[in-house]
C-alpha positions in Angstrom: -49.2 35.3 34.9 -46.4 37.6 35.5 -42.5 36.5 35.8 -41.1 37.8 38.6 -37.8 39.8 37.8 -35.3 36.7 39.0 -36.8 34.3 36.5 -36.5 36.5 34.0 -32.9 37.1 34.8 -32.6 33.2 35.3 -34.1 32.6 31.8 -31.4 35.0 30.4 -28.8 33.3 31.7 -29.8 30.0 30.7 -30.7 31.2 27.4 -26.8 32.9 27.1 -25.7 29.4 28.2 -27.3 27.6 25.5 -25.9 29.7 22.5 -22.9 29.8 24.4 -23.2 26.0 24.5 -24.2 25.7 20.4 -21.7 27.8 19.7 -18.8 25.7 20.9 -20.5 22.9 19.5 -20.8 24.4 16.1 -17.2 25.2 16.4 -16.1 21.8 17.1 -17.8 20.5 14.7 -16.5 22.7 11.9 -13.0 21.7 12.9 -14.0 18.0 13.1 -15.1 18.4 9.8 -11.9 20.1 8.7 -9.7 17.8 10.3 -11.9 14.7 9.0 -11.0 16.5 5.1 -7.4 16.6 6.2 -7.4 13.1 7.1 -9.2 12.1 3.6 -7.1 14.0 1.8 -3.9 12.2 3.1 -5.5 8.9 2.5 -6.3 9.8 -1.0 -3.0 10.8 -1.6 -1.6 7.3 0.3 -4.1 5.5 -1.7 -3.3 6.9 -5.1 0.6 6.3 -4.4 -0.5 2.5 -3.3 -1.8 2.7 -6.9 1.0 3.8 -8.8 3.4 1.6 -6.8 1.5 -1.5 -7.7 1.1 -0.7 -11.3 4.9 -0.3 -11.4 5.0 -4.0 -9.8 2.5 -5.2 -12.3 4.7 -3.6 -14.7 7.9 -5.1 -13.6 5.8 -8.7 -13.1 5.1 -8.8 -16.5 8.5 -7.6 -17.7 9.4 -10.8 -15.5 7.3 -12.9 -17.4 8.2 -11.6 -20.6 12.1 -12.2 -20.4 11.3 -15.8 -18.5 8.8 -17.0 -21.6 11.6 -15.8 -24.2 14.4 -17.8 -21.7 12.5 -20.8 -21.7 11.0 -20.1 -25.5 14.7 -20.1 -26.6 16.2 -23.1 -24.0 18.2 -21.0 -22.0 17.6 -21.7 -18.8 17.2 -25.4 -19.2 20.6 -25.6 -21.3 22.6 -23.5 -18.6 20.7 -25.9 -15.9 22.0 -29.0 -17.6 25.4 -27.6 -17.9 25.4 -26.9 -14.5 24.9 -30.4 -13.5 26.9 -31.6 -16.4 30.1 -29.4 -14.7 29.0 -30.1 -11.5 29.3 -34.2 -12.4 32.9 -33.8 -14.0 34.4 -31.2 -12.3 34.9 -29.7 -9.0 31.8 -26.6 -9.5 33.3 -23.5 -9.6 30.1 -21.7 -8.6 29.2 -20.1 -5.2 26.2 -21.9 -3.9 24.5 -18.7 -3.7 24.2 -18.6 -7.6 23.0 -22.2 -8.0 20.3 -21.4 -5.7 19.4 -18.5 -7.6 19.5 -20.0 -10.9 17.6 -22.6 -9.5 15.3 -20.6 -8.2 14.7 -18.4 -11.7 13.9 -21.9 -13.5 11.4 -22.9 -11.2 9.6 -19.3 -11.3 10.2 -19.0 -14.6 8.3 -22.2 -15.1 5.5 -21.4 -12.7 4.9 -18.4 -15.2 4.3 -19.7 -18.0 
């Protein structure tokens, strides 16, 4: 059986085609994989910086904790509280709102955390 000289041509240029074909393939592939490592390499970075960020909150958490268990261990906050309302009974309050609230809101935190 004897290829006639156009299939053979025919078959070469298929063939060409093909490698031409794997070869672009093979190329897009390496840069996938490239740009795939790129990618990973941000998220590890993003992910190691979402570490250290909360380990600094966990830090300042327990430095939180630490100063509201030595308030309440000593009757701070409670005393100032009851001299709030004590002043607040008697005499017009001299306090802004603002820093009721927020001594409010350190008591009831404060006793949440212990």
């Amino acid at each position: 059986m004897g290829m006639t000289r156009a299939e053979n041509e025919g078959l070469k240029q298929q063939r060409a085609s093909l490698e031409a074909t794997i070869a672009d393939a093979e190329l897009r592939g390496e840069l996938a994989i490239k740009d795939a490592n790129t990618k990973l390499s941000k998220l590890e970075a993003a992910l190691q910086q979402a570490r250290q960020d909360m380990e600094r909150q966990l830090d300042n958490l327990d430095n939180g904790r630490n100063i509201c268990r030595l308030y309440n261990h000593k009757g701070i906050i409670s005393r100032i509280y009851k001299e709030l309302n004590k002043q607040k009974q008697t005499t017009p309050l001299k306090m802004e709102k603002g820093h009721e609230q927020t001594l409010l809101e350190q008591r009831h935190t404060c006793g949440k955390i212990i």
